[in-house]
C-alpha positions, -999 to 999 in steps of 0.1 A, spaced: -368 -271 -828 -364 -260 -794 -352 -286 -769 -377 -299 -740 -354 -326 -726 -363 -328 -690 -352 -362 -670 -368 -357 -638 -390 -388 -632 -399 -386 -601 -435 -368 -600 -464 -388 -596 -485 -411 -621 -513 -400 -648 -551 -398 -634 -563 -431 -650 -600 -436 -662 -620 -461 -660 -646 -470 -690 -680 -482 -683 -694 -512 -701 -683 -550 -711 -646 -544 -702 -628 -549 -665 -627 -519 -649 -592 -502 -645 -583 -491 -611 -570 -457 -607 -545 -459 -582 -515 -481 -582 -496 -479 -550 -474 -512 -558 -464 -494 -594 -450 -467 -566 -432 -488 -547 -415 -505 -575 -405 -469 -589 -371 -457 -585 -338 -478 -576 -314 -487 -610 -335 -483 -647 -345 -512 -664 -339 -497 -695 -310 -473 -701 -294 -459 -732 -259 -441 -731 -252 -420 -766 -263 -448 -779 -267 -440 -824 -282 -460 -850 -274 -460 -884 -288 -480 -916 -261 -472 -948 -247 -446 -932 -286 -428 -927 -292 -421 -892 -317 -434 -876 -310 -428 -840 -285 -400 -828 -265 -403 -797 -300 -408 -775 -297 -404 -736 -324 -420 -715 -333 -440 -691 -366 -460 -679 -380 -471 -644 -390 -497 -630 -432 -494 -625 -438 -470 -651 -456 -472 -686 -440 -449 -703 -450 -435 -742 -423 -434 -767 -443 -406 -789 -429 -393 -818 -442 -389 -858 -438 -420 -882 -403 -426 -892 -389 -408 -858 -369 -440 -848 -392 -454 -821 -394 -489 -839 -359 -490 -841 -355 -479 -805 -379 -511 -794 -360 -537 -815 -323 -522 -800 -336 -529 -768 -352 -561 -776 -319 -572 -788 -332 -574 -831 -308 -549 -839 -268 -542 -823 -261 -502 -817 -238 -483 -844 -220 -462 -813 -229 -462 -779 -248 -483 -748 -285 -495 -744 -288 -516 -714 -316 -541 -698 -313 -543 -664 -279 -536 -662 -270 -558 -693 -262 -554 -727 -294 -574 -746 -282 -608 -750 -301 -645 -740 -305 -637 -707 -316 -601 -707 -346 -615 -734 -358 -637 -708 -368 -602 -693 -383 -587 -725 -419 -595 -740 -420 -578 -772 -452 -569 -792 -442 -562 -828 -458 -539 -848 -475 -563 -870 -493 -592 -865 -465 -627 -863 -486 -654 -849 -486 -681 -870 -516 -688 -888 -524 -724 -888 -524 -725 -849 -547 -732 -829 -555 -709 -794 -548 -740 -777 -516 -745 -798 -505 -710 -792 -509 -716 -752 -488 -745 -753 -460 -727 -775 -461 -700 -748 -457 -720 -722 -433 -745 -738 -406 -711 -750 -415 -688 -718 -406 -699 -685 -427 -666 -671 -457 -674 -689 -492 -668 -670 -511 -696 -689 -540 -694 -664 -543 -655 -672 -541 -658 -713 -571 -686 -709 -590 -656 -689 -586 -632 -709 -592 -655 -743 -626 -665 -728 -632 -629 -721 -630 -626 -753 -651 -658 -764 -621 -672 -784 -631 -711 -786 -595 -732 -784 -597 -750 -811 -601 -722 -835 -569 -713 -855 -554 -680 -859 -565 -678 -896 -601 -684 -885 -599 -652 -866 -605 -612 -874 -578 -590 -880 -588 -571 -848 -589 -606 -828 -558 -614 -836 -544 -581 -823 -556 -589 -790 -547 -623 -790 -510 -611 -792 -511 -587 -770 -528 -611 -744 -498 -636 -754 -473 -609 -746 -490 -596 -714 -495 -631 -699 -461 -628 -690 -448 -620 -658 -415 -599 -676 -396 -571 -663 -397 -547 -691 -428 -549 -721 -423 -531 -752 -457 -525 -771 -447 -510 -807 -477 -491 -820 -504 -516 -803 -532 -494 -812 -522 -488 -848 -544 -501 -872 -572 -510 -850 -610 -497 -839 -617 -475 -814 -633 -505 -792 -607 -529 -799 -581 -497 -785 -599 -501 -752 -599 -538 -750 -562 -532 -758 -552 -501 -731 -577 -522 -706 -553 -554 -712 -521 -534 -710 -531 -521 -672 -545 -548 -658 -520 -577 -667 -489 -564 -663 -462 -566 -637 -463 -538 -613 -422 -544 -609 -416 -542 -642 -420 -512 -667 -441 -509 -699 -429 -485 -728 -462 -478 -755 -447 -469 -792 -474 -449 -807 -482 -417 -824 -515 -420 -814 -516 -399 -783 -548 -392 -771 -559 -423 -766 -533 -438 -748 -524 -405 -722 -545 -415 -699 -528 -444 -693 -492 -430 -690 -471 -423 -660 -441 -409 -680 -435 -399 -720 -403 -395 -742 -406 -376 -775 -378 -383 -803 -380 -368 -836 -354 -377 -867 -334 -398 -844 -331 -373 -812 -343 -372 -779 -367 -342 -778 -384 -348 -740 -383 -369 -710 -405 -360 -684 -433 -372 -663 -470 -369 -674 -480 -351 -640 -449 -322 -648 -457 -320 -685 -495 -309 -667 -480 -286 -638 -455 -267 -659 -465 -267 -696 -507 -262 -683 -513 -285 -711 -521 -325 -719 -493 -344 -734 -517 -346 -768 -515 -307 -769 -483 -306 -762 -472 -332 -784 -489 -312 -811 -471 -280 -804 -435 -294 -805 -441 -316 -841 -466 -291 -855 -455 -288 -894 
């Protein structure tokens, strides 16, 4: 497979569009996301390897991620994105070299930085919306309380209605409101689409762009390009473990003439 790797992240961000209808409208230009840009990563990986039983999952990956972007981490099932997210969420400890948050290896402090949506639903069951606030609030120093009640009524999730009493598709978004209430410095969103309706992936990419930080960074796991392009500022691809591409959305458009989706599906065509 021929080699794309391009580092250059300084070209501009993805046209963003709006969609008409129940959800809040998403604003297309972000000059605060601009100013945060640039300075030290808040995410950087040196040769850093992964390896389960002596089976690779990441090889010596090179990378690094700015501040203000939402980046896609893009890549076919089973490419090493997952284990990519939970290295830098501190889940898993590097086989060889460095991953970095904010300067720091992942320990206690760097998680206070860190909101993590896993790839499967982990809320627990027998809470209550209310219940699930105050946990939030209680464990996360950063938590936006007043935002996750917004968006909750939004939704018209009553409070006293437990987790189990929801749809699979309403507890997605729960989550992911749970994790974008807070004000963090790096969100990593594995496969936050996957699984779910077309509607509810709306509700979701709607969520992600209004509700985060604009000084932190968001990196989207997902194989599901399309739909979340027009949303990105900035996309890796890995395959089997290796870095394939880093570049910006706008130079992907520029130099290749072609979305990320299309080019995507040139470099891990079969």
């Amino acid at each position: 497979m021929e080699n794309l790797e391009n580092k250059d992240l300084t070209a501009g961000q993805a046209d963003l569009t709006a969609e008409n209808g129940a959800e809040p409208e998403i604003a297309p230009v972000f000059p605060e996301r601009e100013a945060a840009a640039g300075g030290s990563p808040i995410l950087e990986c040196r040769d850093l390897s992964k390896s389960f039983g002596g089976t690779p999952a990441l090889n010596h990956i090179t990378l690094s991620v700015m501040r203000g972007r939402i980046v896609g981490l893009l890549g076919p099932n089973g490419s090493g994105k997952t284990t990519l997210i939970k290295l830098a969420n501190g889940l898993l400890t590097p086989s060889e070299g460095v991953i970095l948050i904010d300067g720091q290896a992942p320990n206690k402090e760097s998680r206070t930085k860190v909101s993590y949506l896993p790839d499967r639903t982990c809320l627990p069951t027998w809470m209550t919306a209310v219940q699930l606030l105050d946990f939030y609030q209680d464990f996360y120093a950063d938590f936006r309380r007043d935002a996750a009640e917004e968006m909750l009524t939004h939704l018209n999730i009553r409070l006293n209605q437990t987790i189990k009493q929801m749809s699979k598709g309403t507890r997605e978004k729960v989550q992911l409101i749970m994790v974008m209430s807070r004000a963090a410095r790096l969100y990593l969103l594995d496969e936050p689409i996957g699984g779910v309706d077309p509607a509810t992936r709306d509700y979701i990419l709607s969520t992600i762009i209004s509700n985060y930080n604009p000084d932190a960074a968001v990196v989207i796991s997902t194989h599901l390009i399309a739909d979340v392009e027009k949303v990105l500022d900035d996309v890796i691809f890995i395959n089997q473990g290796q870095l394939v591409l880093q570049s910006s959305v706008d130079q992907i458009r520029e130099e290749k003439g072609m979305s990320v989706d299309a080019l995507f599906r040139e470099v891990f065509k079969c």
